[in-house]
DSSP file (Angstrom, degrees, kcal/mol; ACC not computed):
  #  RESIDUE AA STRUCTURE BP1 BP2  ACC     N-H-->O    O-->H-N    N-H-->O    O-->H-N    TCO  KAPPA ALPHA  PHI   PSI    X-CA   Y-CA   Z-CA
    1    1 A X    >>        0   0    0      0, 0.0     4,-3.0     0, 0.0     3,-0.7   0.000 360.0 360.0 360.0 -43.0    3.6    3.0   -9.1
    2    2 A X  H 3>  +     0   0    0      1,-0.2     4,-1.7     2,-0.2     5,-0.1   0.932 360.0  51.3 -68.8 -38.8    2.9    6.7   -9.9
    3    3 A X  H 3> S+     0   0    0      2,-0.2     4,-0.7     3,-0.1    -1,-0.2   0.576 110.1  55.1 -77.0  -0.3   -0.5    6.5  -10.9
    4    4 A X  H <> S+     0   0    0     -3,-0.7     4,-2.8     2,-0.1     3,-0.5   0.851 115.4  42.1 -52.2 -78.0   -1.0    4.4   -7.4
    5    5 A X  H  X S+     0   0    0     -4,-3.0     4,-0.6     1,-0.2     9,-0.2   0.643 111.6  49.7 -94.2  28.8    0.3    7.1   -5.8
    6    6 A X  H  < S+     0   0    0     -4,-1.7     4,-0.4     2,-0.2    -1,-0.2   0.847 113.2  44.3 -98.5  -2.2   -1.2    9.7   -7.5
    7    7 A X  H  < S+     0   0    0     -4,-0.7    -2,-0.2    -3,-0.5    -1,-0.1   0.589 116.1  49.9 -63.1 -20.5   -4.7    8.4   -7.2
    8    8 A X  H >X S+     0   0    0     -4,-2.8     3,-2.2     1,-0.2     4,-0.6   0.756  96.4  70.2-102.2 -26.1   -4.0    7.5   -3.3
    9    9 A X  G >< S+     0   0    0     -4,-0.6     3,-1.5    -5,-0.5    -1,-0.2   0.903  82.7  73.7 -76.3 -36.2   -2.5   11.2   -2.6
   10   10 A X  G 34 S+     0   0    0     -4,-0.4    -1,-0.3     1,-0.3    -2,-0.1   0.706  99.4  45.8 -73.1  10.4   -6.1   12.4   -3.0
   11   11 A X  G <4 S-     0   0    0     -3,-2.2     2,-0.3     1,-0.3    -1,-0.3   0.602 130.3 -51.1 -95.1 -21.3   -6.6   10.7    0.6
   12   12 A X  S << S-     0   0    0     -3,-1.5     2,-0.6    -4,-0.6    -1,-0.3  -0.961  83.5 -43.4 167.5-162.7   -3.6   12.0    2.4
   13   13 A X        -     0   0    0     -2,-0.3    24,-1.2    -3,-0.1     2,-0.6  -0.833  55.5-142.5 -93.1 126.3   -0.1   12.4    2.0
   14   14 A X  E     -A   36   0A   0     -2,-0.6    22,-0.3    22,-0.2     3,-0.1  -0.747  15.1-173.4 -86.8 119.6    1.3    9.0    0.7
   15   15 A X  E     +     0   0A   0     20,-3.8     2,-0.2    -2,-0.6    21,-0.2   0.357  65.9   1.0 -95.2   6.5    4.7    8.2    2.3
   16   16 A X  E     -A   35   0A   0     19,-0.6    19,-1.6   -11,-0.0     2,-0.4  -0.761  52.2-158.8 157.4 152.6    5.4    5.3    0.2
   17   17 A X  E     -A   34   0A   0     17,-0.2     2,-0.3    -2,-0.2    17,-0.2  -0.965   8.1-179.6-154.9 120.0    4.3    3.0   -2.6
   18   18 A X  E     +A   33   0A   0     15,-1.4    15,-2.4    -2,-0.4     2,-0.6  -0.851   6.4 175.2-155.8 133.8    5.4   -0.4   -3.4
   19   19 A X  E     -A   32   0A   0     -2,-0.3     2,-0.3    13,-0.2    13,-0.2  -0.990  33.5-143.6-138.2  95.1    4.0   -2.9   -6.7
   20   20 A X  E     -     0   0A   0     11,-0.7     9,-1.6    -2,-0.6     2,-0.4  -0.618  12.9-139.7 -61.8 134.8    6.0   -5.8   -6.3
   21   21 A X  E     -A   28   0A   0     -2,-0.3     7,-0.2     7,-0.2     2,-0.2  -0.983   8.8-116.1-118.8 147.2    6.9   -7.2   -9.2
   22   22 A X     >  -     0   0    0      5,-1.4     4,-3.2    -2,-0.4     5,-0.4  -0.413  13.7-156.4 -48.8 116.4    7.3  -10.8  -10.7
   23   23 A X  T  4 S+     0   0    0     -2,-0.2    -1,-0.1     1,-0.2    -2,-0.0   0.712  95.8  43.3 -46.0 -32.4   11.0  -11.7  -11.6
   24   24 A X  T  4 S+     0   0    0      1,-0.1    -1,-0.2     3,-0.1    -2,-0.0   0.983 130.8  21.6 -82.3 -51.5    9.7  -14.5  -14.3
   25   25 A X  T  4 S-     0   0    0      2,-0.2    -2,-0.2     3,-0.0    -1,-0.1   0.789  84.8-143.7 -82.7 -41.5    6.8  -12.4  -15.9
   26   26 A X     <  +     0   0    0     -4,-3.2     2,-0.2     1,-0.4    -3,-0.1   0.692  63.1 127.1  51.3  23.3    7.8   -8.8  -15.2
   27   27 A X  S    S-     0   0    0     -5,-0.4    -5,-1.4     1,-0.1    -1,-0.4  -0.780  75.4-103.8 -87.1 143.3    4.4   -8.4  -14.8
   28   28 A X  E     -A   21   0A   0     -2,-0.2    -7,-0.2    -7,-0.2    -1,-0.1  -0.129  29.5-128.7 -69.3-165.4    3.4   -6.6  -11.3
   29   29 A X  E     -     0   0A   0     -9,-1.6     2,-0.7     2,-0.2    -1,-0.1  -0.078  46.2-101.0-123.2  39.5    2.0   -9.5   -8.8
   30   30 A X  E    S+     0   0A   0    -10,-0.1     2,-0.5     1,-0.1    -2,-0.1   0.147  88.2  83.2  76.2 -43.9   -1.2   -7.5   -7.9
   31   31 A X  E     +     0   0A   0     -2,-0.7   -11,-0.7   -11,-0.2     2,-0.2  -0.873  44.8 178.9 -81.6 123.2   -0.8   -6.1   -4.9
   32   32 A X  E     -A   19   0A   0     -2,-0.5     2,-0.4   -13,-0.2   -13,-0.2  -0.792  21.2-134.3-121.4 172.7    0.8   -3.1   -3.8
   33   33 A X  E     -A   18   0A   0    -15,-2.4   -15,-1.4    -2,-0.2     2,-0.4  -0.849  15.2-167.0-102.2 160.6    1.3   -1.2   -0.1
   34   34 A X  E     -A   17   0A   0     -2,-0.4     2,-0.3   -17,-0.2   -17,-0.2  -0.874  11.2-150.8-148.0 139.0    0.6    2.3    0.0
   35   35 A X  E     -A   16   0A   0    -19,-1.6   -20,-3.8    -2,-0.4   -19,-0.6  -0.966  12.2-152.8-107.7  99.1    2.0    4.0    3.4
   36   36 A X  E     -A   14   0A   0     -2,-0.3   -22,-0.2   -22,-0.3     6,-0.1  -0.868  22.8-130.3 -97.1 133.6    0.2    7.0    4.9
   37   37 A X  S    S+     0   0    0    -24,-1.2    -1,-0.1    -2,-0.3   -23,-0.1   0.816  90.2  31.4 -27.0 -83.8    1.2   10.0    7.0
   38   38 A X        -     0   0    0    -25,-0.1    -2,-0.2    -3,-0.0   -26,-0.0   0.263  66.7-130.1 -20.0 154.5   -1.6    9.4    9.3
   39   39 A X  S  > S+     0   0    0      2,-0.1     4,-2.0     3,-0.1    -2,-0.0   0.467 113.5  59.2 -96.0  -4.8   -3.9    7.0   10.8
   40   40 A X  T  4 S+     0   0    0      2,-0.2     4,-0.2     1,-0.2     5,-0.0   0.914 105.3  52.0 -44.5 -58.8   -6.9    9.6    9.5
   41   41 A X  T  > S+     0   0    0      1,-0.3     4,-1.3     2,-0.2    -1,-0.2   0.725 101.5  58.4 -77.5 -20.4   -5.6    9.1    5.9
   42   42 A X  H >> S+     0   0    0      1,-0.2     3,-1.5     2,-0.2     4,-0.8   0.983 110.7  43.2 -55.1 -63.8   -5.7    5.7    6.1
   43   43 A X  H 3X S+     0   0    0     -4,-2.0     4,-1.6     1,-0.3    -2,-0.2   0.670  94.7  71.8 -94.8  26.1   -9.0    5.9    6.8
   44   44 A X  H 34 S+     0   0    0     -4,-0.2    -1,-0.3     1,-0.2    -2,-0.2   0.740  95.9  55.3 -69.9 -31.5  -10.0    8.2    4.7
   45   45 A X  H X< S+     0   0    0     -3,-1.5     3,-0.9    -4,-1.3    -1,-0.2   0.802 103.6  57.3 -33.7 -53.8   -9.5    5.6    1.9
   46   46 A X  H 3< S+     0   0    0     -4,-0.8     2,-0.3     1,-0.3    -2,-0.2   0.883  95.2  65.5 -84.0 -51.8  -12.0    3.1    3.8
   47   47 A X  T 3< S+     0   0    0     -4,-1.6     2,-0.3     1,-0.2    -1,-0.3   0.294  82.2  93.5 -85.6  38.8  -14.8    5.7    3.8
   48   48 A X  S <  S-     0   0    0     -3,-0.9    -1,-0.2    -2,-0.3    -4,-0.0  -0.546  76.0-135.0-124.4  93.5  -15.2    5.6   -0.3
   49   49 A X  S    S-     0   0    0     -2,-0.3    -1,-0.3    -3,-0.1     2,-0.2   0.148  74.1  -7.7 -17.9 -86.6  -17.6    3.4   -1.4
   50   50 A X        -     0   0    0      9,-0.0     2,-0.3     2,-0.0     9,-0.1  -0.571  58.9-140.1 -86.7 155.0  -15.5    1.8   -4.3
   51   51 A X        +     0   0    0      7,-0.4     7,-2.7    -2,-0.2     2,-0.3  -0.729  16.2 171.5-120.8 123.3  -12.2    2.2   -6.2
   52   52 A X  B     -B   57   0B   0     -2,-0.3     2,-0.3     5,-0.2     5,-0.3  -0.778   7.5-176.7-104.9 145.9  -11.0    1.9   -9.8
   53   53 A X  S    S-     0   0    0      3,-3.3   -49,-0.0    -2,-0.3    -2,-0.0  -0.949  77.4 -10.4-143.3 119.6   -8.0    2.7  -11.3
   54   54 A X  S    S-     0   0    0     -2,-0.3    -1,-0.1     1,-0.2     3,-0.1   0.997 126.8 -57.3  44.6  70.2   -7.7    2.2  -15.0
   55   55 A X  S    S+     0   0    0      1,-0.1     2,-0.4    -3,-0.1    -1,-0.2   0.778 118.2 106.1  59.9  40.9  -10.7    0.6  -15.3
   56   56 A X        -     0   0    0     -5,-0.0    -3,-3.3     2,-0.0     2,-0.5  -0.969  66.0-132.1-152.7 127.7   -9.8   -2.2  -12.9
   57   57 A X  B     -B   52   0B   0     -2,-0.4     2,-0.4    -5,-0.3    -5,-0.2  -0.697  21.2-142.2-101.9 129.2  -11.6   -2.0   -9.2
   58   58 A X        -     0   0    0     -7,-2.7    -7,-0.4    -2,-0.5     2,-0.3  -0.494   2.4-138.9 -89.0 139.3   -9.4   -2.4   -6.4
   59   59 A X        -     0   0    0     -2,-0.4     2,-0.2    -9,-0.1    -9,-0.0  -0.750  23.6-154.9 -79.1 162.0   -9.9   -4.2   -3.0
   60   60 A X        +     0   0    0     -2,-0.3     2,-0.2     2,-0.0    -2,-0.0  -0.540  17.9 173.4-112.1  65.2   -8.7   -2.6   -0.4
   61   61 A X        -     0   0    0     -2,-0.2     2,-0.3     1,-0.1    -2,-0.0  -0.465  26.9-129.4-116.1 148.2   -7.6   -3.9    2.8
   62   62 A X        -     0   0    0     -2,-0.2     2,-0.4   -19,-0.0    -1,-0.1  -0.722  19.1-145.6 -96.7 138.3   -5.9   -2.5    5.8
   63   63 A X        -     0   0    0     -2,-0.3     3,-0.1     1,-0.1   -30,-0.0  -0.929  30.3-109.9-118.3 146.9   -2.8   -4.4    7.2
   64   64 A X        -     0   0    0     -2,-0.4    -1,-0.1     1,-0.2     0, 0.0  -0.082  47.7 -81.2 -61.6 140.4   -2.6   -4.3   11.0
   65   65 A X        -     0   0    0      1,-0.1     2,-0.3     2,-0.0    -1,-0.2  -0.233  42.9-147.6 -52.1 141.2    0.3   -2.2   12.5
   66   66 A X        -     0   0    0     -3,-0.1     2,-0.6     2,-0.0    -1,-0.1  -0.863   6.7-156.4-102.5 133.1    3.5   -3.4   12.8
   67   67 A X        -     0   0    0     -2,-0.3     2,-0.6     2,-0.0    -2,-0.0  -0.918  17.9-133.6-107.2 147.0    6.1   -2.8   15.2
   68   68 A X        -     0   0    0     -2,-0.6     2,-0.3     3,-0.0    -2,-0.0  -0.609  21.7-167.3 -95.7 120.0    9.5   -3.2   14.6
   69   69 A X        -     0   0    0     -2,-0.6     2,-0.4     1,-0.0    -2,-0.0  -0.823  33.4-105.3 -97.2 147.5   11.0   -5.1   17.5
   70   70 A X        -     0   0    0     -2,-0.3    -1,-0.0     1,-0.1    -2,-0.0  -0.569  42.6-103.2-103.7 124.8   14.9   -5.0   17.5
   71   71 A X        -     0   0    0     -2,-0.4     2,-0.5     1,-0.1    -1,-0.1  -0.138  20.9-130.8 -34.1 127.8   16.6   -8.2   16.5
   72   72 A X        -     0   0    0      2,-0.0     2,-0.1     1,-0.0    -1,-0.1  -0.862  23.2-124.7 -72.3 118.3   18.1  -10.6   18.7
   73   73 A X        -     0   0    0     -2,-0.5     2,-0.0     1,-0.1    -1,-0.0  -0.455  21.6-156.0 -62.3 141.4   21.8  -11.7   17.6
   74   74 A X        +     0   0    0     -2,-0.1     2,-0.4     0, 0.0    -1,-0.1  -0.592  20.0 170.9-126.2  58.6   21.7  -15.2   17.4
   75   75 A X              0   0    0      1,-0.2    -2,-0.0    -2,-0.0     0, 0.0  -0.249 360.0 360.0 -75.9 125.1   25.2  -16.6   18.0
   76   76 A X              0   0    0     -2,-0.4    -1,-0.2     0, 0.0     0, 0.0   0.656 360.0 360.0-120.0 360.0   25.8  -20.8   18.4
């Protein structure tokens, strides 16, 4: 997780980092989120041709904003 975000800080300010990991393996599961300050820094990421980190080249994909809508209690 720290060398995520310290490779990702050189795009903005990272506000969060998460590398799920598998319960069975304890290996992570591939994926991570990385969380940005910005919408700038986000795409400051998008405009660098490739990335690797430790020799392993990452895809990259942007997941659409989310808003958090406030639950409805659900009483029967």
């Amino acid at each position: 997780t720290e060398e995520l975000k310290e490779y990702f800080s050189q795009f903005g300010s990272v506000q969060r980092c998460q590398l799920p990991f598998d319960k069975d393996t304890g290996f992570h599961r591939r994926y991570c989120w990385i969380k940005f300050s910005t919408p700038q820094e986000v795409q400051n990421v998008f405009q660098k041709d490739s990335h690797i980190l430790e020799g392993a080249k990452l895809t990259i994909k942007q997941q659409p904003h989310r808003r958090h809508s406030p639950r409805k209690n659900q009483s029967e």
